[in-house]
RONUZA-536534 format. One line per field, with one value per atom (N, C-alpha, C): residue number from 0; chain; atom name; x negated, y negated, z negated. Coordinates in nm, 2 decimals, padded with zeros to 4 digits. Each point is the difference from the previous one (the first is absolute). Layout:
BEGIN
num	NUM/... $
cadena	A/... $
atomo	CA/... $
X	X/... $
Y	Y/... $
Z	Z/... $
***
This chain:
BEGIN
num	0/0/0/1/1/1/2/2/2/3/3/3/4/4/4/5/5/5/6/6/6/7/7/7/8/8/8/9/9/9/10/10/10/11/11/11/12/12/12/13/13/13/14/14/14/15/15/15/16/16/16/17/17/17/18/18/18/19/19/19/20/20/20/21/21/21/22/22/22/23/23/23/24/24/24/25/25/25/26/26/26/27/27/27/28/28/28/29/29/29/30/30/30/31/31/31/32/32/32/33/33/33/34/34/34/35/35/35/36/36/36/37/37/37/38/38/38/39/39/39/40/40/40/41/41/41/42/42/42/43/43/43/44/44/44/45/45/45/46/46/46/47/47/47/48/48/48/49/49/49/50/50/50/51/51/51/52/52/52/53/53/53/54/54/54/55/55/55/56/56/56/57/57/57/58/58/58/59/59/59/60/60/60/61/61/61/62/62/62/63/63/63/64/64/64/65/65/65/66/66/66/67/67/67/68/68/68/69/69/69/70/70/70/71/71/71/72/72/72/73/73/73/74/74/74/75/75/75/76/76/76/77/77/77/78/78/78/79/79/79/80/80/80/81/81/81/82/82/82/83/83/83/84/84/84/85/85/85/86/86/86/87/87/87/88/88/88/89/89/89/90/90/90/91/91/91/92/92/92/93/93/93/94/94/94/95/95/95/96/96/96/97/97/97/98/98/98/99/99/99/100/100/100/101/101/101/102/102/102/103/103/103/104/104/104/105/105/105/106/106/106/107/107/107/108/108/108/109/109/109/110/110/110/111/111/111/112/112/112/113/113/113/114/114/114/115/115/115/116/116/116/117/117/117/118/118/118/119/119/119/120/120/120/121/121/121/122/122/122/123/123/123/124/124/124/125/125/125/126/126/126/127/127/127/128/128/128/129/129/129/130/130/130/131/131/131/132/132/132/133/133/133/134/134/134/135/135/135/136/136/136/137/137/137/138/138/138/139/139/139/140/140/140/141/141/141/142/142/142/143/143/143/144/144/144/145/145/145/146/146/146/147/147/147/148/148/148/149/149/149/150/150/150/151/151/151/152/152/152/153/153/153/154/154/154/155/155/155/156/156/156/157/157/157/158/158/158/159/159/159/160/160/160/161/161/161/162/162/162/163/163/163/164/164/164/165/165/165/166/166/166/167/167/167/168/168/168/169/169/169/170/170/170 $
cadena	A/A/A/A/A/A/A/A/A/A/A/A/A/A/A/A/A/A/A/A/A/A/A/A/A/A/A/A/A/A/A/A/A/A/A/A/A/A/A/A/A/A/A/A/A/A/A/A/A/A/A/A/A/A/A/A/A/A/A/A/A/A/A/A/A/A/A/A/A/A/A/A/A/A/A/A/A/A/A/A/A/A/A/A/A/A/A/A/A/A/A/A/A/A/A/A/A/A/A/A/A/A/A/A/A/A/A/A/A/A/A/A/A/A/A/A/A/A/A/A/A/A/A/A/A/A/A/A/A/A/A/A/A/A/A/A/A/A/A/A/A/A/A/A/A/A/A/A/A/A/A/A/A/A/A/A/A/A/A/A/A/A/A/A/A/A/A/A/A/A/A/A/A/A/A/A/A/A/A/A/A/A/A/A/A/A/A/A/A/A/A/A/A/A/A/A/A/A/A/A/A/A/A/A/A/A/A/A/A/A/A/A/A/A/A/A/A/A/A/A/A/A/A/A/A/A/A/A/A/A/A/A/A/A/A/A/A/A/A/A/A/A/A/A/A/A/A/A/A/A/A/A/A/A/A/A/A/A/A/A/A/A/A/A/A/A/A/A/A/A/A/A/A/A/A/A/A/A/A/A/A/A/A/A/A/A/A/A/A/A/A/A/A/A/A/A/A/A/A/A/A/A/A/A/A/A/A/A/A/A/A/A/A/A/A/A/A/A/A/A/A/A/A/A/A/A/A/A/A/A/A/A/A/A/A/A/A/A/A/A/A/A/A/A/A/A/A/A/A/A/A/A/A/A/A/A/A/A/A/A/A/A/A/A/A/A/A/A/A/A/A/A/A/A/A/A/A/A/A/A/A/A/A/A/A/A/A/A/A/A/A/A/A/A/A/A/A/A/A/A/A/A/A/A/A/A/A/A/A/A/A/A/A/A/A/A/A/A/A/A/A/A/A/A/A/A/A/A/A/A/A/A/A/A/A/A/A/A/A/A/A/A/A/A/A/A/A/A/A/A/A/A/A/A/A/A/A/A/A/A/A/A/A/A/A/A/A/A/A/A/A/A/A/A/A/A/A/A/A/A/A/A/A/A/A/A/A/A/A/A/A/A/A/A/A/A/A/A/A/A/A/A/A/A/A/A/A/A/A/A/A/A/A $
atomo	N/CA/C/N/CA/C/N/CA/C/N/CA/C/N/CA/C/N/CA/C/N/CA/C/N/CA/C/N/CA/C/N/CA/C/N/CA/C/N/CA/C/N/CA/C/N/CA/C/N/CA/C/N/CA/C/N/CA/C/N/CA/C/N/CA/C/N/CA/C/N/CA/C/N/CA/C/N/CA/C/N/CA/C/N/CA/C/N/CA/C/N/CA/C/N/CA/C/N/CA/C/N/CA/C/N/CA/C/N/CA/C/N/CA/C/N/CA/C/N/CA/C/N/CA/C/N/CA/C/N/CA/C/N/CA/C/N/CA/C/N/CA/C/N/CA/C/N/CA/C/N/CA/C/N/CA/C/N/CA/C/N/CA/C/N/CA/C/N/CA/C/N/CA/C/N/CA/C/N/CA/C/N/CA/C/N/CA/C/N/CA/C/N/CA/C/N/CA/C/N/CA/C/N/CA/C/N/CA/C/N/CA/C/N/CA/C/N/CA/C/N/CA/C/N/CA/C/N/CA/C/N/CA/C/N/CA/C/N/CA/C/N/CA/C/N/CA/C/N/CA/C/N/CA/C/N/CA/C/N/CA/C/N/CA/C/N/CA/C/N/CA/C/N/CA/C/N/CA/C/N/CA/C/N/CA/C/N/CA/C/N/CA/C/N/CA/C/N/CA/C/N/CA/C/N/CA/C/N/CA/C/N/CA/C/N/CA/C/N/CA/C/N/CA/C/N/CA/C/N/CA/C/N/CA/C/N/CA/C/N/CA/C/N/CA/C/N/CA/C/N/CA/C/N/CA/C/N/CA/C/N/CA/C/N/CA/C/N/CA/C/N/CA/C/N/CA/C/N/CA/C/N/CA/C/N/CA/C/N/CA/C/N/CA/C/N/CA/C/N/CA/C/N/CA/C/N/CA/C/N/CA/C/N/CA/C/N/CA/C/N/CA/C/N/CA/C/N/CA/C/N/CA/C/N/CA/C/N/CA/C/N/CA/C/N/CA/C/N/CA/C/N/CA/C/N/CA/C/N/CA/C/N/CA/C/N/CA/C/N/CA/C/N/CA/C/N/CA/C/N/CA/C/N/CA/C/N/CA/C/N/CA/C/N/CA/C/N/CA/C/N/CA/C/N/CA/C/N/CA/C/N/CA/C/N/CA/C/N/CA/C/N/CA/C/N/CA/C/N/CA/C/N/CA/C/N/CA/C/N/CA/C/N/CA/C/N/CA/C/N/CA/C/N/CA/C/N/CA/C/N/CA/C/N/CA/C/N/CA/C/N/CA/C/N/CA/C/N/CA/C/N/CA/C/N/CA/C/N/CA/C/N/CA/C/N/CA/C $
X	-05.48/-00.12/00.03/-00.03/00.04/-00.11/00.02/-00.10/-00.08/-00.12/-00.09/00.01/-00.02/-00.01/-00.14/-00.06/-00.13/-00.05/-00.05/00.02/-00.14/-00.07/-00.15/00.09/00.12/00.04/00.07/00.09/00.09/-00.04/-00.09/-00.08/-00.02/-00.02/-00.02/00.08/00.11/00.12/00.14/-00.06/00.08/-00.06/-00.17/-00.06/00.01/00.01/-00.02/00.14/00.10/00.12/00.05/-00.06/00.02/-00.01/00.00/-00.05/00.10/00.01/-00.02/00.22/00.03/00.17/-00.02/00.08/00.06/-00.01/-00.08/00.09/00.06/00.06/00.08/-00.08/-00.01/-00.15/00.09/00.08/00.00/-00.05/-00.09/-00.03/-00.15/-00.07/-00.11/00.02/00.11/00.03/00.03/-00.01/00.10/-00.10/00.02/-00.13/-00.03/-00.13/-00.01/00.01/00.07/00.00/-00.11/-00.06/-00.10/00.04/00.04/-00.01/-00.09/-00.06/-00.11/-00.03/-00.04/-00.02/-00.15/-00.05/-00.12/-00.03/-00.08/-00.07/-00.15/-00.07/-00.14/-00.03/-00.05/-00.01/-00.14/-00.09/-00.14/-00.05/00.07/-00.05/-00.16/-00.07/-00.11/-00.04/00.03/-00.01/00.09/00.15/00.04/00.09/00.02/00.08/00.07/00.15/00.12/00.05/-00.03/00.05/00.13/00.12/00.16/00.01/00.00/00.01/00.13/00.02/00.13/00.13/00.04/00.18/00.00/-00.12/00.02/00.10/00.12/00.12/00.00/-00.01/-00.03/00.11/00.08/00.12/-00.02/00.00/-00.01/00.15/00.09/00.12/00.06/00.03/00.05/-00.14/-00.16/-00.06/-00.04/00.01/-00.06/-00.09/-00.12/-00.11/-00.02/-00.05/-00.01/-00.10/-00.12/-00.11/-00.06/-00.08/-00.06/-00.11/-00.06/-00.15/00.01/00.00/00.01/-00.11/-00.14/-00.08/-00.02/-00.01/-00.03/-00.08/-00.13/-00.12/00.03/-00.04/-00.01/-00.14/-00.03/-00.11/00.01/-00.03/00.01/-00.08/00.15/-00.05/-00.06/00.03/00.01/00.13/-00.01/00.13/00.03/00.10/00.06/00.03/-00.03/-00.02/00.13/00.08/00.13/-00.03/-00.02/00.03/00.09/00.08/00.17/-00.07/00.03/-00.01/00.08/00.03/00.11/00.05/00.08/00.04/00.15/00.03/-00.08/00.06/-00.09/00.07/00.09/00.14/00.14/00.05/00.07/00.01/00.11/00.07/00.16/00.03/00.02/00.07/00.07/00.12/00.12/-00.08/00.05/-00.06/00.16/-00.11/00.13/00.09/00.11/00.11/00.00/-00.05/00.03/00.06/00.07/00.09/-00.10/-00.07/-00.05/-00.18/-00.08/-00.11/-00.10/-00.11/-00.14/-00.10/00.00/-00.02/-00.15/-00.10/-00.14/-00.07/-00.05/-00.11/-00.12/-00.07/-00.15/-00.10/-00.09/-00.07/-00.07/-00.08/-00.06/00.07/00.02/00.03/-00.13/-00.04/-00.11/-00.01/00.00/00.02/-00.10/-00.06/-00.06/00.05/-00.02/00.07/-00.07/-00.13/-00.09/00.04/-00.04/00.07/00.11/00.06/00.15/00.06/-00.09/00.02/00.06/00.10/00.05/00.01/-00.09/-00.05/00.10/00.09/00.05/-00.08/-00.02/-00.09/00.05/00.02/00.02/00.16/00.06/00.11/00.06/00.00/00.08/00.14/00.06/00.16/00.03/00.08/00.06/00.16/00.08/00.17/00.07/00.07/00.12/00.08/00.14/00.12/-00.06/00.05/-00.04/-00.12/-00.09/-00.09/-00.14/-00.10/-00.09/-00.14/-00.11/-00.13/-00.11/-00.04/-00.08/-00.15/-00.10/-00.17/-00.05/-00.17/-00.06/00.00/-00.01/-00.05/00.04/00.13/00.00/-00.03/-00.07/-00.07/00.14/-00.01/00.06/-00.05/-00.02/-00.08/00.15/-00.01/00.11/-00.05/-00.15/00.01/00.04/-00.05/00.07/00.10/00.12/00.08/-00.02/-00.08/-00.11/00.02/00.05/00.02/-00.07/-00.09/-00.03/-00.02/-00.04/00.07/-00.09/-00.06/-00.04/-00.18/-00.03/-00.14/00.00/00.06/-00.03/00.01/00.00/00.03/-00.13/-00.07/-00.13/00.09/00.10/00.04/-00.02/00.04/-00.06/00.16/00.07/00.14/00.08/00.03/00.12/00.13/00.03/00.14/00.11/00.09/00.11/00.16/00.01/00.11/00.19/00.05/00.19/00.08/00.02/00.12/00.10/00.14/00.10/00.06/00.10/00.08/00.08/00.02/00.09/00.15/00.08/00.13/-00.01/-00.13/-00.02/00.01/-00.10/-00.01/00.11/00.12/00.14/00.06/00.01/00.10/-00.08/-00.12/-00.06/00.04/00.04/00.03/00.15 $
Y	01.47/-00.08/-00.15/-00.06/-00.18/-00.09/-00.04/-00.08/-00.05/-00.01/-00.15/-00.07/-00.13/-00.14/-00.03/-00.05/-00.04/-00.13/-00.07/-00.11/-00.01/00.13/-00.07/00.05/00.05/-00.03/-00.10/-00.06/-00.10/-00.08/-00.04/-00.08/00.07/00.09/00.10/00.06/00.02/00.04/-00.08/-00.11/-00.13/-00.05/00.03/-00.02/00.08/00.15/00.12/00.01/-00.10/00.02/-00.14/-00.11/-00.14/00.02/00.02/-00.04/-00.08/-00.08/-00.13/-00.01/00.10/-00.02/-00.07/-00.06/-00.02/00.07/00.09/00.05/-00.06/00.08/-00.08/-00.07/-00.09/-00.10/00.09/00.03/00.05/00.15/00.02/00.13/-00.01/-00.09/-00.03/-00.01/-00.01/-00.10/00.15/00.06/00.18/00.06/00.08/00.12/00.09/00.02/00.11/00.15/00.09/00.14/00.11/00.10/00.10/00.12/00.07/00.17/00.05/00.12/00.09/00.08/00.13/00.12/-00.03/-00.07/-00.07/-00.12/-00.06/-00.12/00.00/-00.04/-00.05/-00.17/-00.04/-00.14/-00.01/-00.05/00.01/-00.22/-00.02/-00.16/-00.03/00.10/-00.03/00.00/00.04/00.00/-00.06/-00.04/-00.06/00.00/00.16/00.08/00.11/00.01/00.08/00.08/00.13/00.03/00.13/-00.04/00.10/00.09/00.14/00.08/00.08/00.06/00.13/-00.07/-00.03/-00.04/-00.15/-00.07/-00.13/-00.08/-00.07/-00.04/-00.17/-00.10/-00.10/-00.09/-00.05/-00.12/-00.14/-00.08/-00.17/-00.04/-00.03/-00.07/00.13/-00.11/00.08/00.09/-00.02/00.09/00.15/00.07/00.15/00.05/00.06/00.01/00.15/00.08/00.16/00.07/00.07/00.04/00.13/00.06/00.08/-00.05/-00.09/-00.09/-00.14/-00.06/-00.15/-00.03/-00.10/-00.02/-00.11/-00.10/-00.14/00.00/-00.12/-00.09/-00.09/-00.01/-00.17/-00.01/-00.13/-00.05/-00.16/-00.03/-00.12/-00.10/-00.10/-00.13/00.03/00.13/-00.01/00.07/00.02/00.12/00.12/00.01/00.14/00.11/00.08/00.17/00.06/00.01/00.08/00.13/00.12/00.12/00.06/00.07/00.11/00.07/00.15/00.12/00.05/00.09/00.10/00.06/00.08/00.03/00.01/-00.10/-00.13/-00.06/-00.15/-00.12/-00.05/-00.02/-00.05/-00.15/-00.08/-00.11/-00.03/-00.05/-00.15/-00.07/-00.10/-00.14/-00.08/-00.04/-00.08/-00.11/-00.10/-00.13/-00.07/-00.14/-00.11/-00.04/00.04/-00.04/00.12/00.14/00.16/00.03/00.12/00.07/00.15/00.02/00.15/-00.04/00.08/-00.06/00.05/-00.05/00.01/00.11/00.07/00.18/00.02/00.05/00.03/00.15/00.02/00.16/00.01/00.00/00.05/00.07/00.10/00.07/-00.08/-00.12/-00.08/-00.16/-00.08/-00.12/-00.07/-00.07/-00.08/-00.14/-00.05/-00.17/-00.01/-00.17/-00.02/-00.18/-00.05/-00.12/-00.07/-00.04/-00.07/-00.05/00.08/-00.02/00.01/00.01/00.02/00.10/00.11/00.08/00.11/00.04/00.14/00.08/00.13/00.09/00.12/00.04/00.12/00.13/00.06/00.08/00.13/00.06/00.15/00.01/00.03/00.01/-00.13/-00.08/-00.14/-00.04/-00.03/-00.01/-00.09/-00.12/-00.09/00.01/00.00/00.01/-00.14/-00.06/-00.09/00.04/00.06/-00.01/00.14/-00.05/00.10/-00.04/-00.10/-00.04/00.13/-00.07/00.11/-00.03/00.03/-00.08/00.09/00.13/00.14/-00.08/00.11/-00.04/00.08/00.01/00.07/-00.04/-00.15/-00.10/-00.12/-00.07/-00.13/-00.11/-00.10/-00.08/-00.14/-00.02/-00.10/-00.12/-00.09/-00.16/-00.09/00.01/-00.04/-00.19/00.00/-00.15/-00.12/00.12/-00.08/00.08/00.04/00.11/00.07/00.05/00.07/00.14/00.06/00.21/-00.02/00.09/00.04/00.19/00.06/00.12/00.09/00.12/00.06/-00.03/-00.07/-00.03/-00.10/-00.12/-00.15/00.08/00.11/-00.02/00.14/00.02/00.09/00.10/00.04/00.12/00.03/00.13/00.11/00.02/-00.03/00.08/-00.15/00.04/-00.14/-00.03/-00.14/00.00/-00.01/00.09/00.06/-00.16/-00.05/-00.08/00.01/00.00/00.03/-00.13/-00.04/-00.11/-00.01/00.02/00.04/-00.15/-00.02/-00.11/-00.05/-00.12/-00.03/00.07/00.03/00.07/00.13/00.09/00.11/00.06/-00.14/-00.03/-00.01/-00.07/-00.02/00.22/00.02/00.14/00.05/00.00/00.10/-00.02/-00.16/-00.02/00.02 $
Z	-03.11/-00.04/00.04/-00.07/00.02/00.05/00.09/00.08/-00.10/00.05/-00.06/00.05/-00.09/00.06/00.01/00.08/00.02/00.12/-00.03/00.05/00.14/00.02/00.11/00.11/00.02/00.15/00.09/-00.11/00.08/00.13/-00.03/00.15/00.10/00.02/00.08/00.10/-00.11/00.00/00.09/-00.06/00.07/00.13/00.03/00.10/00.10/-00.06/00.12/00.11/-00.05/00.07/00.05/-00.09/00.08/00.16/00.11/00.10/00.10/00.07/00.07/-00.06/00.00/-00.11/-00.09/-00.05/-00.14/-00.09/-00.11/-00.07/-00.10/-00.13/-00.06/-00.14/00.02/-00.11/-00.18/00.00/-00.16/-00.02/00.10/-00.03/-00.04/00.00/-00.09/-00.12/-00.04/-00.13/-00.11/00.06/-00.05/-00.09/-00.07/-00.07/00.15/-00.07/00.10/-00.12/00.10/-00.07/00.07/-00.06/00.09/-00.11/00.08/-00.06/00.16/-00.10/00.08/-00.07/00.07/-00.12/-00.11/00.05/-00.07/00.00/-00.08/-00.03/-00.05/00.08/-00.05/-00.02/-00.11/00.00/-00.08/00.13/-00.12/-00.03/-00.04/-00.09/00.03/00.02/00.02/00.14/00.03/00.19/00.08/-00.06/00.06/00.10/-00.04/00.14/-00.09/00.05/-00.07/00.16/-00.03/00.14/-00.04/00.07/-00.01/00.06/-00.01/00.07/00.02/00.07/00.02/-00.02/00.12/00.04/-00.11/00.04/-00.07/00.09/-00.10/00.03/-00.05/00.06/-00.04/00.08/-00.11/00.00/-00.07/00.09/-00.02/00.02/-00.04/00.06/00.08/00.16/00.13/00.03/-00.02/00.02/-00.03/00.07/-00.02/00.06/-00.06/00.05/-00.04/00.12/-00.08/00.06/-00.06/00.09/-00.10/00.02/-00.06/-00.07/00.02/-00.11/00.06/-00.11/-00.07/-00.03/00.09/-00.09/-00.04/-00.09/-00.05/-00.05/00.11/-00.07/-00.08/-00.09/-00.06/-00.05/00.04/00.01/-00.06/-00.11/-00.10/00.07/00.05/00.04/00.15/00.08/00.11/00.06/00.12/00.06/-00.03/-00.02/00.02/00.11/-00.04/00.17/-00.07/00.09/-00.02/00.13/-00.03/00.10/-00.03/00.08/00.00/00.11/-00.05/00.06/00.02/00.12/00.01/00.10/00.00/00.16/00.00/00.02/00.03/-00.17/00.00/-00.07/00.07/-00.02/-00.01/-00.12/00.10/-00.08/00.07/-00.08/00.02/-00.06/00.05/-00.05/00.06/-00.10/00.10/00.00/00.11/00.02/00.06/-00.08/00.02/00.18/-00.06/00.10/00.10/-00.09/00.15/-00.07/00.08/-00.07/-00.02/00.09/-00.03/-00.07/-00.07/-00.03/00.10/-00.05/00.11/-00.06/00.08/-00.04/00.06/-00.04/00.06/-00.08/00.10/-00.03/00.02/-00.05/00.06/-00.06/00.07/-00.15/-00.12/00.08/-00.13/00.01/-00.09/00.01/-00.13/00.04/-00.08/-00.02/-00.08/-00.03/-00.09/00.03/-00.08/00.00/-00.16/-00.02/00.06/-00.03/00.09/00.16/00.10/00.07/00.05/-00.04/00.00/00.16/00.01/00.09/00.00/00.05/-00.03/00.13/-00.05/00.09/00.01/00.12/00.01/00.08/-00.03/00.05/00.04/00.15/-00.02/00.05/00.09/00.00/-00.06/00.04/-00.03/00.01/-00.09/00.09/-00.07/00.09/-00.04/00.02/-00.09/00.07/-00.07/00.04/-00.04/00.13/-00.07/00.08/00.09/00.09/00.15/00.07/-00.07/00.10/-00.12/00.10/-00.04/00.07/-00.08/00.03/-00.03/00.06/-00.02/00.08/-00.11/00.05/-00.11/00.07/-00.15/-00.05/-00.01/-00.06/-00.02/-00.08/00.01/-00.12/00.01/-00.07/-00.03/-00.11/00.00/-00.11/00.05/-00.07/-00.03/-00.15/-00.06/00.00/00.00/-00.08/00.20/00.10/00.15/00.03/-00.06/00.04/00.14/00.02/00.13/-00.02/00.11/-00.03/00.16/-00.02/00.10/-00.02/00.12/-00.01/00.09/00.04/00.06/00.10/00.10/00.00/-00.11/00.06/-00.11/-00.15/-00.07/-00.10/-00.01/00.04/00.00/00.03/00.01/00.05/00.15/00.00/00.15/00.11/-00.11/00.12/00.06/00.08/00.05/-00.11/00.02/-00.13/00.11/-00.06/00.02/-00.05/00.06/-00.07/00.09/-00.10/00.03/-00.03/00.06/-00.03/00.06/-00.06/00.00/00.03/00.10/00.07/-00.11/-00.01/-00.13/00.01/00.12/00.08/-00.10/00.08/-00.07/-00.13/-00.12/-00.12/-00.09/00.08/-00.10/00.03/00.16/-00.06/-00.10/-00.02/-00.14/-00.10/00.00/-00.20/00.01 $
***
């Protein structure tokens, strides 16, 4: 089966993985592809939601969850939700060698505010470092992550950072 091309994720897509890195700016520029065992798209409501092993590639991005749901709302913001257990994402960013890897049951964006919600088992990885919480929020338009209370979550955040010494025997 051959991808679709469909164009209400890119932003999202490019957003849900921007965080305070680099990534690599030609990955906006890319089609976006979605295969899923289904597709609903109702024109009248405004909402297309992907179901079953939805597999969504931008560029260097990969995004994979069990339900995809997209608002659009004419001439205001867009609601991006990913479902899953978990939702899984990567993307290389400019000047790493390994990409920046994250999980969590729900991830939620909306264009408007330009907030992205990780919800639920949270995981942030680049490299060997690593950045665990139920919960981490990240404000793309102040590059601002916050994570665990500050971020309405309940559990403490868990963070790893590997010595740069350390960093080189891995590569």
């Amino acid at each position: 089966m051959k991808p679709n091309r469909i164009n209400a994720l890119p932003l999202f897509l490019l957003l849900l993985i921007s965080l305070p890195l680099q990534a690599l700016e030609s990955d906006k520029n890319q089609p976006v592809y979605i295969e899923a065992d289904s597709v609903e798209i109702n024109d009248g409501t405004g909402i297309s939601v992907y179901q079953g092993n939805v597999d969504v590639t931008q560029g260097s991005i990969h995004l994979t969850a069990d339900k995809v749901t997209v608002t659009q709302r004419p001439g205001n913001a867009n609601h991006i939700r990913a479902e899953g257990n978990p939702v899984t994402f990567k993307q290389n960013m400019e000047d790493q060698k390994k990409p920046i890897e994250g999980s969590a049951r729900i991830a939620e964006y909306d264009t408007e505010s330009e907030i992205l919600h990780m919800i639920g088992n949270a995981v942030l990885l680049q490299g060997k470092d690593s950045f665990k919480s139920d919960r981490i929020s990240y404000d793309r338009s102040k590059s601002l992550v916050r994570a665990g209370t500050s971020a309405k979550g309940k559990e403490r955040v868990k963070i790893s950072i590997q010595s740069k010494k350390s960093q080189k025997a891995f590569e």
